[in-house]
C-alpha positions in Angstrom: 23.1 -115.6 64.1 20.4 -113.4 63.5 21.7 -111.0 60.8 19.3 -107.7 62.3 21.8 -107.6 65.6 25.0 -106.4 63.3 23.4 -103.2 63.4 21.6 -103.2 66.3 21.3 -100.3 69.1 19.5 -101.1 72.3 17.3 -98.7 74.5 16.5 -99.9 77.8 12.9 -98.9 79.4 11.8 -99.3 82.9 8.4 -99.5 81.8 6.7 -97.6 85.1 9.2 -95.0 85.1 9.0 -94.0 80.7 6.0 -92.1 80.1 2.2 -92.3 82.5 -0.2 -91.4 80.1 -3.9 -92.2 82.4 -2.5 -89.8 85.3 -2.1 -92.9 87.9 1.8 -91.7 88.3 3.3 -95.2 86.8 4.7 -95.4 83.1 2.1 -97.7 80.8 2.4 -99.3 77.1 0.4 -96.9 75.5 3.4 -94.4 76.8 6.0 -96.6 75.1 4.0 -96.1 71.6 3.8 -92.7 72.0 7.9 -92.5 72.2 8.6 -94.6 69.5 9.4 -92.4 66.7 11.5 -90.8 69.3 13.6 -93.7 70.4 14.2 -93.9 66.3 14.8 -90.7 66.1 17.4 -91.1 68.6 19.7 -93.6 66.5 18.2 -97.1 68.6 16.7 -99.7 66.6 15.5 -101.6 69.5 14.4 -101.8 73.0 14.4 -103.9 75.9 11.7 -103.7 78.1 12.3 -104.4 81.7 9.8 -106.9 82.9 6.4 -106.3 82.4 4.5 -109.1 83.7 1.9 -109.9 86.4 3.5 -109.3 89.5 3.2 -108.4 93.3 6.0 -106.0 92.5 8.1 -107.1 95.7 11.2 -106.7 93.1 10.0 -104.6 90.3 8.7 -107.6 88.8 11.4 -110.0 88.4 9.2 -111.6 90.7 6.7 -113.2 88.1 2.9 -114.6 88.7 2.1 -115.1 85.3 4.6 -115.4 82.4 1.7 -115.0 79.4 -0.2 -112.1 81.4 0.8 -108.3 81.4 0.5 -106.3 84.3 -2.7 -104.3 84.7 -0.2 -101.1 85.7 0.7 -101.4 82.3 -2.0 -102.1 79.8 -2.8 -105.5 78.5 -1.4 -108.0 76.4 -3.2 -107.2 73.2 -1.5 -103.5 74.0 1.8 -104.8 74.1 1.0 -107.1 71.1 0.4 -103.1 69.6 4.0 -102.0 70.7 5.3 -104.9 68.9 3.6 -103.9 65.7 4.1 -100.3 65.7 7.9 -100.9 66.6 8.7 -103.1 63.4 6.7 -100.8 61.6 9.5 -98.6 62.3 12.2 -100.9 62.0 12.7 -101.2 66.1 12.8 -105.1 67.1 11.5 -105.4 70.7 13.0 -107.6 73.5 11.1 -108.8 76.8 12.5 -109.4 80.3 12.6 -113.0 80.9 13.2 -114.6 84.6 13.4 -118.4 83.7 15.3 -119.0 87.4 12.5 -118.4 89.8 8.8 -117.3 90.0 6.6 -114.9 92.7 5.6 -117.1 95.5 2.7 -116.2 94.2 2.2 -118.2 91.0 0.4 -121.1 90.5 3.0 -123.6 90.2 4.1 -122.4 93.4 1.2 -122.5 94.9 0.6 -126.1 93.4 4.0 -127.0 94.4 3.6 -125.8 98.1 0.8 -128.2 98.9 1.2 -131.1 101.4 0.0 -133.5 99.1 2.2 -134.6 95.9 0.8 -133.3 92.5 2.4 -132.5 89.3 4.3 -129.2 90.3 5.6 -130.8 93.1 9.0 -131.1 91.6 8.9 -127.3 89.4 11.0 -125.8 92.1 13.7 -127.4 94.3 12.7 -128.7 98.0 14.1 -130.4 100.7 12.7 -133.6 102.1 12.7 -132.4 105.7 10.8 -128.7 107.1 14.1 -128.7 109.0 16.9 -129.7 106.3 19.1 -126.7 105.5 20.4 -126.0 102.0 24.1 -126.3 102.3 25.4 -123.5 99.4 22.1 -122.6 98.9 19.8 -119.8 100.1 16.3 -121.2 101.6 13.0 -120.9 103.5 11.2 -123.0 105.8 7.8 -122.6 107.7 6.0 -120.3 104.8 3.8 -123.6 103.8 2.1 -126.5 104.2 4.7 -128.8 102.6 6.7 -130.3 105.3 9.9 -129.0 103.9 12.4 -126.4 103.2 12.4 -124.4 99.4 15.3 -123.0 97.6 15.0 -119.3 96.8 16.8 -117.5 93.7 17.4 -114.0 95.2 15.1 -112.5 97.7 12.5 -114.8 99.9 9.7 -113.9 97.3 11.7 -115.7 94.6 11.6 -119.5 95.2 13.8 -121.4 92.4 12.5 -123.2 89.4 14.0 -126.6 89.3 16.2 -127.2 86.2 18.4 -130.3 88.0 21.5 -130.4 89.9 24.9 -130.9 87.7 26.1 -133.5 90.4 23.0 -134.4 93.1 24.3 -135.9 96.0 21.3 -136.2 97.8 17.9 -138.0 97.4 16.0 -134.4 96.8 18.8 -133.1 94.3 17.2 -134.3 91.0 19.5 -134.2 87.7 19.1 -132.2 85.1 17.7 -135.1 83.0 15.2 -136.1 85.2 11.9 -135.4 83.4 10.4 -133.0 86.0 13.4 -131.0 85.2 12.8 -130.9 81.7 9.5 -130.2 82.5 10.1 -127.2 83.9 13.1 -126.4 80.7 10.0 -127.1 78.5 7.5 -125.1 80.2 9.7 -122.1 80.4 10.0 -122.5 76.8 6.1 -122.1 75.7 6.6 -119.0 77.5 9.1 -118.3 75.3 7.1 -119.7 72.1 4.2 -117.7 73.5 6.1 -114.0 73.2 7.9 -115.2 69.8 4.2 -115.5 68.8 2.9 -112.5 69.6 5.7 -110.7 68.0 8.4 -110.0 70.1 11.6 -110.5 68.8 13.4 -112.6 71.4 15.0 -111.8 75.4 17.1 -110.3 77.4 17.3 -113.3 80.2 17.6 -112.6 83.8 20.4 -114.4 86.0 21.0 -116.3 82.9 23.8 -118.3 84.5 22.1 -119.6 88.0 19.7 -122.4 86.5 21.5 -125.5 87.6 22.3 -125.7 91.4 25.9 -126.6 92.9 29.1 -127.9 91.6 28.3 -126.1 88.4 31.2 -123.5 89.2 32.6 -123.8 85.5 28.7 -123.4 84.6 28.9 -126.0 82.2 25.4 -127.5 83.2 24.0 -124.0 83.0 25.3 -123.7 79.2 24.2 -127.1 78.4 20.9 -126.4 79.5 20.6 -123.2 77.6 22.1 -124.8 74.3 19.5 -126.5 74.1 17.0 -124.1 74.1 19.1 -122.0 72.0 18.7 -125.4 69.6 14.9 -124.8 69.7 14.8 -120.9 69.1 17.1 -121.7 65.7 15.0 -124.4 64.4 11.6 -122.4 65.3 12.5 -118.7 65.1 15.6 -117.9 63.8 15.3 -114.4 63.8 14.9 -114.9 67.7 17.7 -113.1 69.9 19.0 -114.2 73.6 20.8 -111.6 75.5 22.3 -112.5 78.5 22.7 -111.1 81.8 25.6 -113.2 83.2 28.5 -111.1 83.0 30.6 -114.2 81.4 30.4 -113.4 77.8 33.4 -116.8 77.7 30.4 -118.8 79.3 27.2 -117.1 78.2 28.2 -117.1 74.4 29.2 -120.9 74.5 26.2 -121.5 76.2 24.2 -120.2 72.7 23.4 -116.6 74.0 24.1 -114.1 70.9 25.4 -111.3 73.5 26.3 -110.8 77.2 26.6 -107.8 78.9 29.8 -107.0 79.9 29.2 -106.1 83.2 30.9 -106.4 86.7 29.1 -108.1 89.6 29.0 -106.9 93.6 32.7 -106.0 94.6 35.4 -107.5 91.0 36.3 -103.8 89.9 37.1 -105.5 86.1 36.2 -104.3 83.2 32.6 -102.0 83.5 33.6 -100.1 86.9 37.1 -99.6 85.9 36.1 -97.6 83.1 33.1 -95.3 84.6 32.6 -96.2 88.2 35.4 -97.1 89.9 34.8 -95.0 92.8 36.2 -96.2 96.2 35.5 -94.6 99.4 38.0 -96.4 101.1 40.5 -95.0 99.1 38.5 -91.6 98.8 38.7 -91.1 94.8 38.1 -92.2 92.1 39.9 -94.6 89.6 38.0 -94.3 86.5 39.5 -94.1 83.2 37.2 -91.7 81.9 37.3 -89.7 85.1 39.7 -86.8 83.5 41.4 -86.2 86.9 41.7 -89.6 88.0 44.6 -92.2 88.3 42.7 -94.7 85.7 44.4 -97.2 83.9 43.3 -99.1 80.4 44.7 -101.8 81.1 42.3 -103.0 83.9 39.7 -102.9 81.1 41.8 -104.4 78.2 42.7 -106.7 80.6 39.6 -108.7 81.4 37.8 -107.3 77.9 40.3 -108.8 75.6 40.2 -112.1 77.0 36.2 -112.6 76.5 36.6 -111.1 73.3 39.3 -113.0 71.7 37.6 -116.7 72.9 33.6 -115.0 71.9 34.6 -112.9 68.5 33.3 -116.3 66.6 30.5 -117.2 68.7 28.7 -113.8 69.7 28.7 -110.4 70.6 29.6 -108.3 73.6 27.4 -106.1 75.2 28.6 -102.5 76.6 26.0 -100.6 78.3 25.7 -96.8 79.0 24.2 -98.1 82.4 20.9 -100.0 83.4 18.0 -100.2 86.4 20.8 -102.5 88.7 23.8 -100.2 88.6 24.4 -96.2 89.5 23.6 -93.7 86.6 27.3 -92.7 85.0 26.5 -89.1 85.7 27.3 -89.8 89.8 30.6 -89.4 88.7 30.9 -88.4 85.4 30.2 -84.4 84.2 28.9 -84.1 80.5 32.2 -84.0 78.9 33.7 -87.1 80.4 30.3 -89.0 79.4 30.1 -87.9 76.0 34.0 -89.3 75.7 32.5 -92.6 77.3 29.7 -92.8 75.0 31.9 -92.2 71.8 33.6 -95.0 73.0 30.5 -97.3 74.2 29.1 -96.9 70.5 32.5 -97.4 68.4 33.2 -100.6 70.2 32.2 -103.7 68.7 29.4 -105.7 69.9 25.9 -104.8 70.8 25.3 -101.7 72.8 22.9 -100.8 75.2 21.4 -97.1 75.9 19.7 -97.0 79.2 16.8 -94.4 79.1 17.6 -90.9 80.0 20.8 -91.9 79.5 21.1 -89.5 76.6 20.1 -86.2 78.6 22.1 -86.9 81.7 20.0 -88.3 84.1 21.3 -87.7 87.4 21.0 -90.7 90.1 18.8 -89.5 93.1 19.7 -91.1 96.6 15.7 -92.7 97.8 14.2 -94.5 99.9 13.9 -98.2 98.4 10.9 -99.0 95.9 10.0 -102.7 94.9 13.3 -104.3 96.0 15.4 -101.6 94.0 17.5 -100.5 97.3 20.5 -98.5 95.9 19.3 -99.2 92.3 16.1 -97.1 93.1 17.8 -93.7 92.4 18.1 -95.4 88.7 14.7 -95.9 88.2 13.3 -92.4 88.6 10.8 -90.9 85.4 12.3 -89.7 82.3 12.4 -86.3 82.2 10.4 -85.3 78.8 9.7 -81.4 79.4 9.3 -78.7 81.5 6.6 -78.3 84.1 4.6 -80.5 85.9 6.6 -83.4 87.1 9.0 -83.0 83.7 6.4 -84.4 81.3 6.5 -87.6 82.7 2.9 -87.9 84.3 -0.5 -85.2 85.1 -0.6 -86.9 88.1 -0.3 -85.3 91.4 3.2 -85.6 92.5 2.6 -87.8 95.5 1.3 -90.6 93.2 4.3 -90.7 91.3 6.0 -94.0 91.1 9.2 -92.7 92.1 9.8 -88.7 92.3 11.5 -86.5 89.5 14.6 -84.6 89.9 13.4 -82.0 91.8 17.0 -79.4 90.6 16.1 -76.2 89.1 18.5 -77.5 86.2 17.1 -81.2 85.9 18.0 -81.9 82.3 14.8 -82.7 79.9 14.8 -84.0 76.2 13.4 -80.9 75.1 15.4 -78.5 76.3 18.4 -80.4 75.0 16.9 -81.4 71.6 16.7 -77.4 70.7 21.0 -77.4 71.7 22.9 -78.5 69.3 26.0 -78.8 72.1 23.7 -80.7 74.3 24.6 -84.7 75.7 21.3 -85.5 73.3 22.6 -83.9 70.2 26.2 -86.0 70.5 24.5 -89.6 71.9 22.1 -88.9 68.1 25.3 -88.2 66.5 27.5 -90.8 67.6 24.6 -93.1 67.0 24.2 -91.4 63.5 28.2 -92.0 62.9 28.0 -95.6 63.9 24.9 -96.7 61.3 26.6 -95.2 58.5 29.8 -96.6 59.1 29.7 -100.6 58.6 33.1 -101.0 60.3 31.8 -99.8 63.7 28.7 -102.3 63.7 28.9 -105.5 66.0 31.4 -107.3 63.8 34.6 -108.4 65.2 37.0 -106.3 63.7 39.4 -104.9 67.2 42.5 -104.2 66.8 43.8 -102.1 69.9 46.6 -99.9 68.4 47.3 -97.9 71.9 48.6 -99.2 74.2 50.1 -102.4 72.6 51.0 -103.9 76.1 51.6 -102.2 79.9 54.7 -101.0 78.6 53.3 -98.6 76.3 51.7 -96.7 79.7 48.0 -96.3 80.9 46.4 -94.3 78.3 45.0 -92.6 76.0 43.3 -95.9 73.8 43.5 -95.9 70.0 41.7 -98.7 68.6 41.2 -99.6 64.4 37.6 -100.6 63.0 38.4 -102.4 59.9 38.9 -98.8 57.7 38.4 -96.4 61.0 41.0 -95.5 63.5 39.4 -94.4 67.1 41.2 -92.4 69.6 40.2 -91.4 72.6 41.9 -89.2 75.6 40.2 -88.5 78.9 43.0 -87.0 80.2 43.2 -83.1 80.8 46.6 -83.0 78.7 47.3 -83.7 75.5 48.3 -86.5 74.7 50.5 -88.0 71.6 50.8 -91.5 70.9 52.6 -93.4 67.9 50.2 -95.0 65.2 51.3 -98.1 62.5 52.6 -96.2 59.4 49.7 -96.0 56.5 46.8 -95.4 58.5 44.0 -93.3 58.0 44.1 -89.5 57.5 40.8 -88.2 57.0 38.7 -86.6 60.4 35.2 -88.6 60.1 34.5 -87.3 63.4 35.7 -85.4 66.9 34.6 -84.1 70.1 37.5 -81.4 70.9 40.4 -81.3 68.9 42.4 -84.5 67.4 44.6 -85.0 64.9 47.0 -87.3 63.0 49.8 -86.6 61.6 52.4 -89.3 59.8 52.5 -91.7 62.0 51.4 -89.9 65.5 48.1 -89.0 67.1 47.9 -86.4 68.8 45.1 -85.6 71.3 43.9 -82.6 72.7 42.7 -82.5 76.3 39.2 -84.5 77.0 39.2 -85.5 73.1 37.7 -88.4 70.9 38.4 -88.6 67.6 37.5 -91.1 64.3 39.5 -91.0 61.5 39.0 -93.5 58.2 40.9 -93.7 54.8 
């Protein structure tokens, strides 16, 4: 395990939407440099960059033409090479987007692989043998080429799969995962790997991490094969190399040799992530979110599902809770600034390895828009950070039609600098909580839970008080106060607090709207 993640912080950048610094209205590399001593400033140690290769941009560029080639939007790779630099320089490691499951239809070994006649790419994505054979449990395309049959696509139609082998084939075109065109492709994923690791970066957050190998993989035990392996090659040839997973199973993910998974909820399971933020449900017109103070949210759906990933990973890996990210609706669509600074003090006091999606910090609100490279609902996510005020809040000189996406156009859009001169502000208690978890060892990524409150459904809904090795955390969202029983011989001393906490003896006792960390 790489020992740099126990303290780690993420910040997430959607690179064309962070900072334009040539006036064409999309975020570039030379903007991330410029922000770096910010982003350390702000308490994060390291960054994932969303992906930032070659790309017809049909889905924001998880649709990838060339692995080892930047996009021109964003500078070149001898630029990024620079970010990699001037972020260890400052003790920030740097993480790329990689998209091992599927390419643009516009790469080469798609191309190649289209072709009527056989060649060696043939085989680097998964076809049919007929232009007419459907892909039963599979999403597909047919009549788009020259190859007389039918290819298997990963998401949207732009995305055809890359062909890592069927756990249990079944027909002729179904190759297993051992065959050597499969391992060709495992094997040519990985020089893109070794070519990044070489440059500098310091590993990946991986895309779809758990939809390599095709059908009866339910239990995704081919998938974690296949990725034990290349975890096998990363710890004999770059130790120091991190793989962060985006397959929502940390049980599967971190068995499969991924250091961290996010712990995230996808399409409709209203588990762990949503019940704590977003659980929102027009149906039922409210909302159901723990940390939504006048809402009917219960614990327990979190400590339900979380504690069962963490007790089977808390040897293997580490969990990943996220503020947000560019796939899911920005926290302040239902949260005010009170309730997310309760939410962040207990996204960065949890263990594992925690995630700060840009503009997070100021209270980015989510803007309903039109769709922009494939980001549908996710577009009102991805809008520019707001630096300052004036033109277009610092984010670009360019005219505000050429803007990737617009800005918030609200008289009161929040902006880093008005909220870095308030010491009340959402950015002044993200630095401190960030501040109070570095000096603290007990609160790094180590796996040191012990939920204190409540012990079991029969202790009630809420509030949660939770021990770090020395620190005791206690958090209410509730309007009322709220007093809880506490083991006898706990910690006494106030380490920190947003409103007012106490203990006493053997009770805490919470204030309205309160978090609280107390140690020895």
């Amino acid at each position: 395990m790489p020992t740099w993640l126990e303290d780690a912080v993420f910040y997430e950048i959607y690179p064309q939407s962070f900072l334009d610094t040539n006036g064409d209205g999309i975020g570039d590399f030379e903007g991330i440099l410029r922000k770096l001593d910010y982003i350390k400033n702000l308490g994060c140690n390291a960054l994932w960059i969303n992906p930032c290769f070659d790309s017809p941009f049909k889905d924001a560029g998880y649709d990838v033409r060339d692995y080892k080639k930047t996009a021109p939007r964003y500078g070149t790779n001898e630029e990024l090479k620079r970010i990699f630099t001037e972020a260890h320089t400052r003790g920030i490691r740097v993480l790329l987007d990689l998209v091992p499951g599927h390419t643009s239809e516009e790469h080469p070994w798609f191309l190649e692989s289209s072709k009527a006649t056989p060649n060696e790419y043939w085989n680097r994505f998964i076809w049919t043998d007929h232009c007419f054979k459907r892909a039963e449990g599979l999403g597909f395309i047919g009549g788009e080429t020259d190859r007389a049959a039918t290819y298997i696509i990963s998401f949207f139609k732009c995305q055809p799969a890359l062909n890592y082998g069927f756990l249990k084939p079944k027909e002729a075109w179904q190759l297993p995962m051992d065959h050597p065109d499969c391992m060709a492709t495992r094997e040519a994923m990985q020089e893109v790997m070794r070519f990044w690791l070489d440059a500098g970066c310091d590993g990946f957050r991986v895309d779809m991490a758990g939809s390599l190998v095709k059908l009866d993989d339910a239990d995704k035990s081919g998938t974690q094969a296949l990725w034990r392996t290349i975890r096998a090659m990363l710890d004999a040839e770059y130790p120091e190399a991190v793989l962060v997973a985006e397959w929502s199973s940390p049980k599967q993910a971190l068995n499969g040799g991924f250091h961290a998974d996010f712990f995230l909820d996808f399409m409709d399971n209203r588990g762990g992530y949503r019940s704590l933020f977003r659980d929102y449900d027009d149906a039922l017109k409210g909302d159901r979110s723990f940390f939504k103070a006048q809402a009917p949210g219960n614990i327990h759906t979190f400590l339900d599902e979380y504690l069962e990933h963490y007790e089977a990973t808390k040897d293997k890996g580490y969990i990943s809770l996220v503020t947000g990210n560019h796939d899911t609706i920005r926290l302040t669509h239902t949260l005010n600034q009170r309730e997310l600074s309760l939410a962040y003090g207990f996204i960065f006091t949890m263990p594992g390895v925690p995630f700060l999606y840009y503009g997070d910090e100021i209270g980015m609100r989510y803007l309903p828009l039109p769709t922009k490279e494939g980001g549908y609902f996710r577009t009102g996510s991805r809008t520019p950070m707001q630096w300052k005020a004036g033109k277009n809040l610092g984010f670009s000189d360019a005219a505000a039609d050429r803007l990737y996406l617009p800005v918030d156009p609200s008289p009161d859009a929040p902006t880093v600098e008005a909220q870095e001169q308030d010491p009340d502000s959402l950015l002044s208690t993200v630095k401190a909580l960030l501040n109070l978890r570095h000096r603290h060892g007990d609160l790094h990524a180590q796996a040191n839970l012990e939920i204190l409150y409540p012990k079991d459904r029969s202790s009630g809904a809420g509030p949660l008080v939770y021990r770090r090795g020395n620190l005791v955390v206690a958090v209410n969202p509730d309007l009322c106060a709220k007093s809880v029983p506490l083991p006898p011989g706990g910690p006494r001393k106030p380490v920190y607090a947003i409103g007012d906490s106490a203990i006493q003896g053997d009770t805490c006792t919470m204030a309205g709207q309160s978090f609280g960390v107390w140690g020895f």
